[in-house]
ROBA-631064 format. One record per residue (C-alpha): residue in one letter; x, y, z. Coordinates in steps of 0.05 Angstrom, whole numbers, plus 32768, in hexadecimal, padded with zeros to 4 digits. Example, Ala and Ser with C-alpha at 12.3 -4.5 7.8 and 13.67 -1.06 7.14 Angstrom:
{pt "A",{80F6,7FA6,809C}}
{pt "S",{8111,7FEB,808F}}
END
This chain:
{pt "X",{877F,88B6,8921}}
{pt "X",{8797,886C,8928}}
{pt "X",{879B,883F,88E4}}
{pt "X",{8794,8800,88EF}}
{pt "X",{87A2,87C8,88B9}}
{pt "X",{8781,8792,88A7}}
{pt "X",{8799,875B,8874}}
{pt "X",{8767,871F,885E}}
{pt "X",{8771,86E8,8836}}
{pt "X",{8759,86B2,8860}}
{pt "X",{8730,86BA,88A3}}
{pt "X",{86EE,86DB,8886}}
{pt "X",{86C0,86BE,88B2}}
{pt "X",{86E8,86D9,88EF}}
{pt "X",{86D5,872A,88D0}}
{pt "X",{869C,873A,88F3}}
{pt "X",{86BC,8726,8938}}
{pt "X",{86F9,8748,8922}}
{pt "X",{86D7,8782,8909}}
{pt "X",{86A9,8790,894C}}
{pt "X",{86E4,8791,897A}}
{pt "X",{86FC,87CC,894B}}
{pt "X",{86BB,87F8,8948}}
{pt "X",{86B3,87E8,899C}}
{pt "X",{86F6,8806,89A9}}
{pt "X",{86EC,883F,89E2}}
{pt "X",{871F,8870,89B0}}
{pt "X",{86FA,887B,8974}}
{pt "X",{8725,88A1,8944}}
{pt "X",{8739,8873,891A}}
{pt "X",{8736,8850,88D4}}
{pt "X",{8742,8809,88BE}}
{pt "X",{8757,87F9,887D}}
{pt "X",{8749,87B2,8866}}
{pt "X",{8776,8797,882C}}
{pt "X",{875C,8757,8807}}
{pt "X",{878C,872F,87E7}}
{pt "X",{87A3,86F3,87C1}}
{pt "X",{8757,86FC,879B}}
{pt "X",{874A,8708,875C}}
{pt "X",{8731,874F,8749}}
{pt "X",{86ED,875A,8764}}
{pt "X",{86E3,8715,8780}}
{pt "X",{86AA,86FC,87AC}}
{pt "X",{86D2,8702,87E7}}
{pt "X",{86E4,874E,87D6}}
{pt "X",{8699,875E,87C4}}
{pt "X",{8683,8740,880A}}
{pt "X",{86B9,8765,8837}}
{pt "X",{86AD,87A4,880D}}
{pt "X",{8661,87AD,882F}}
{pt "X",{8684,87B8,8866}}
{pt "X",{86A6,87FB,8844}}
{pt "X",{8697,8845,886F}}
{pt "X",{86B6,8882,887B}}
{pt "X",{86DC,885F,88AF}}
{pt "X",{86EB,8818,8895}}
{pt "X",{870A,8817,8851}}
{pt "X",{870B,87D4,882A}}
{pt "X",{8748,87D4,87F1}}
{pt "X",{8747,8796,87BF}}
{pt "X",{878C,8789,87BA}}
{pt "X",{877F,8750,8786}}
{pt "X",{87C7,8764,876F}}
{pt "X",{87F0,874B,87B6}}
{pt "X",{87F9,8708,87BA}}
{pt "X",{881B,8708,880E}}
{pt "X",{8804,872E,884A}}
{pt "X",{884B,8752,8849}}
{pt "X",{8830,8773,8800}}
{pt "X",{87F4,8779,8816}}
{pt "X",{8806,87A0,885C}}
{pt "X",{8836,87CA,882E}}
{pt "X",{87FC,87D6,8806}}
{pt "X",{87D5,87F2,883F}}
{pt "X",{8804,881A,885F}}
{pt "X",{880C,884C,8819}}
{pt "X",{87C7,885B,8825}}
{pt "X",{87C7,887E,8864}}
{pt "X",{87E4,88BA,8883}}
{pt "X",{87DB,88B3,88C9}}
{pt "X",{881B,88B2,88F2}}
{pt "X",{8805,8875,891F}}
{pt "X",{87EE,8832,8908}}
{pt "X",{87D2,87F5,8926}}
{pt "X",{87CC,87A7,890B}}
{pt "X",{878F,8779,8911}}
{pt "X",{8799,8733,88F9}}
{pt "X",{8746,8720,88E0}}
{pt "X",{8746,86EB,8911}}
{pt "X",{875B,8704,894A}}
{pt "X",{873D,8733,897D}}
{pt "X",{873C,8778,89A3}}
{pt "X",{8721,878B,89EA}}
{pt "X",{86FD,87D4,89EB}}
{pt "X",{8733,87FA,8A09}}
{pt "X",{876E,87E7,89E2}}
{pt "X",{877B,8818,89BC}}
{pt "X",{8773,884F,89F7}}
{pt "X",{879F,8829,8A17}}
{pt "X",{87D8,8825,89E8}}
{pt "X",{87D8,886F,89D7}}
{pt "X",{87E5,8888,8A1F}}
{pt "X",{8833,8869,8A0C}}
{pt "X",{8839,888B,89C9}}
{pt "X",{8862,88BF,89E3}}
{pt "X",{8896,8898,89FC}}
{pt "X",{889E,8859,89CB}}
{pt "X",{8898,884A,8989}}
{pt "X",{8882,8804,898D}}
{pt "X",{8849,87F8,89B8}}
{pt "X",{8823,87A8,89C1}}
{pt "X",{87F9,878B,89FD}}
{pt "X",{87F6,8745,8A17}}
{pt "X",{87CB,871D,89FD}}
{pt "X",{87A9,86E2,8A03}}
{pt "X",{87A0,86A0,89D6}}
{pt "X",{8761,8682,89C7}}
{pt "X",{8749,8649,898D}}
{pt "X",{8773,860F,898E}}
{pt "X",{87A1,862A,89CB}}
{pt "X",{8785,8649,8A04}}
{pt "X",{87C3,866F,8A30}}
{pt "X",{87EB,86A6,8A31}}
{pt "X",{8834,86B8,89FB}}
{pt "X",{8856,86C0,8A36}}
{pt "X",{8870,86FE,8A12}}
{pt "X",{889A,8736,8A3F}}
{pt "X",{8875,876F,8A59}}
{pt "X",{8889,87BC,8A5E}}
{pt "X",{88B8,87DA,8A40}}
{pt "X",{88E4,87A1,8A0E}}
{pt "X",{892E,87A1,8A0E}}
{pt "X",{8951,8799,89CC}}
{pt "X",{897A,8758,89E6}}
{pt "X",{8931,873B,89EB}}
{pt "X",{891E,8736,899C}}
{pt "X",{895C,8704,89A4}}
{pt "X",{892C,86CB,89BC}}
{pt "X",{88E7,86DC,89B5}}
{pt "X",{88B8,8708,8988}}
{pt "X",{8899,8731,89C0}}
{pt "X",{886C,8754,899D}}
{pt "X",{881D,8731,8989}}
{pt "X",{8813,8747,8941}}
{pt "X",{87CE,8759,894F}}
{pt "X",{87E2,878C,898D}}
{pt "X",{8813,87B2,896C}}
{pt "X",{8812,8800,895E}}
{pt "X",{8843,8818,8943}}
{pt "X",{885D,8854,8918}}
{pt "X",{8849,8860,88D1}}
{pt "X",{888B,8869,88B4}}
{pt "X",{88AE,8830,88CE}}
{pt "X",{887C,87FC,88B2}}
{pt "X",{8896,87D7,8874}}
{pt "X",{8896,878B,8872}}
{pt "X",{88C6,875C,884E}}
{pt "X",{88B4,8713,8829}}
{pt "X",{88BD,86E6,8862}}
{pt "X",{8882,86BF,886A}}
{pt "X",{8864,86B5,88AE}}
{pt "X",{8899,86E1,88DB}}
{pt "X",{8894,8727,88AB}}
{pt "X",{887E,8741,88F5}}
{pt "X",{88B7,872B,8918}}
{pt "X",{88EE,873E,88E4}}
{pt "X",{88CA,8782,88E4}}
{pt "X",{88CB,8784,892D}}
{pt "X",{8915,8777,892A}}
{pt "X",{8923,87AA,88FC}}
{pt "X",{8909,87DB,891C}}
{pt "X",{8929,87C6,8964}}
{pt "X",{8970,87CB,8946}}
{pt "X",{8961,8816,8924}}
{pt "X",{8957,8820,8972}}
{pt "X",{890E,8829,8979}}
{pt "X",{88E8,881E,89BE}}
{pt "X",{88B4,87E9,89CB}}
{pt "X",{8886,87DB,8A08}}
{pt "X",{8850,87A4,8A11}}
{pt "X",{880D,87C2,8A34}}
{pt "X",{8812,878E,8A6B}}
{pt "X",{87C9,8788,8A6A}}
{pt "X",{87A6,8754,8A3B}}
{pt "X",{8787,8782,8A06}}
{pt "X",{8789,8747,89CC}}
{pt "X",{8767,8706,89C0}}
{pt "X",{8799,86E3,8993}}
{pt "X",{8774,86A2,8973}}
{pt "X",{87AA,8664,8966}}
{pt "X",{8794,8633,8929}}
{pt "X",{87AF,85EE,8928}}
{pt "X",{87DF,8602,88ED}}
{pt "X",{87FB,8644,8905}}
{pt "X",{8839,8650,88EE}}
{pt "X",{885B,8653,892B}}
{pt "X",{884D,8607,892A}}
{pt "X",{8879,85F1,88F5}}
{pt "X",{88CB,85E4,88E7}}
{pt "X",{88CA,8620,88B2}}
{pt "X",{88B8,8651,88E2}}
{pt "X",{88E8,8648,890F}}
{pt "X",{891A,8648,88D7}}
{pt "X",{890A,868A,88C6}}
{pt "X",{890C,86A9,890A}}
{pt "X",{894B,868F,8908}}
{pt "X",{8967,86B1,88D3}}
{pt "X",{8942,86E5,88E7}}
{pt "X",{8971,86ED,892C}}
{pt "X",{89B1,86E3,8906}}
{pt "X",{89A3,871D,88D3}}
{pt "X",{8990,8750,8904}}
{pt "X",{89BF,873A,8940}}
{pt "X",{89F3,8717,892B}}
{pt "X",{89D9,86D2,8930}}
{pt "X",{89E7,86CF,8988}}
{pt "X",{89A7,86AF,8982}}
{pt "X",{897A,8676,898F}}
{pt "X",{893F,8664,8988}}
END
């Protein structure tokens, strides 16, 4: 069974599109666990996300998390199953990615897709396909949030807000395990006017980023 994770504090209105690119995937064994946070307890946005509650989609209100890396950290305690998967609430997945992904397991530890943008950019990340040398997490983040799966006990997140992925991503490069991007675009990844790649602060923190996990022979 695949786990795939699900963090919301903004972006409700996005979680029925989200939501039906999960429950038209062609591999069915899998749960999603959907942490709300930032909330109050019980708040109206927990009580309408909770209808959604089954024996396959569990809804957690983590009124107690106050970041997506807490909450994620949250999530990932309360599951067992050795793979795991990431779905940002507004972004997207075609039917057969996740029976696409799992014909890699075997060989990596680490596995995205391309992707494609769509919202307020309409192209491609240009990310590197295949299999991902290490030297490459030196310029870019080649792996789309939203694609990744990944194993279960290297998931833990740190406080940095915006590129948690990426530092993540890093740190699990340098322990030496092996990523490769589906080349095949299996995500729709929707770009808002403010993402965070946008701003001077981001690019800060990939930069710091870089020089803690390689040294700082980096750029950005």
């Amino acid at each position: 069974m695949i786990s795939i994770l699900m963090p919301i504090y903004n972006g409700v209105e996005y979680l029925r599109e989200s939501l039906s690119s999960i429950i038209l995937q062609t591999y069915e064994d899998w749960e999603l666990l959907i942490g709300i946070n930032g909330y109050p307890a019980k708040s109206k946005i927990w009580r309408k996300i909770n209808d959604y509650n089954s024996n396959k989609i569990k809804v957690f209100d983590l009124y107690m998390c106050n970041s997506k890396s807490q909450t994620l950290n949250e999530l990932i305690k309360l599951t067992v199953n050795d793979w795991v998967c990431l779905l940002d609430v507004d972004d997207i997945w075609e039917p057969e990615k996740l029976e696409t992904q799992l014909k890699y397991i075997e060989k990596y530890q680490v596995i995205g897709t391309n992707a494609i943008y769509f919202g307020d950019k309409n192209n491609d990340p240009k990310i590197p396909l295949n299999e991902i040398d290490i030297d490459v997490f030196k310029y870019v983040n080649p792996i789309i949030n939203s694609s990744a799966m990944f194993l279960r006990e290297d998931a833990h997140w740190l406080e940095i807000k915006g590129v948690e992925d990426y530092d993540m991503w890093c740190r699990i490069a340098v322990k030496g395990r092996k990523f490769f991007n589906v080349p095949k675009i299996l995500v729709n990844h929707r770009i808002h006017k403010n993402s965070a790649f946008n701003n001077l602060s981001y690019n800060e923190s990939i930069l710091k980023i870089r020089e803690k996990y390689f040294s700082g022979k980096c750029r950005i």
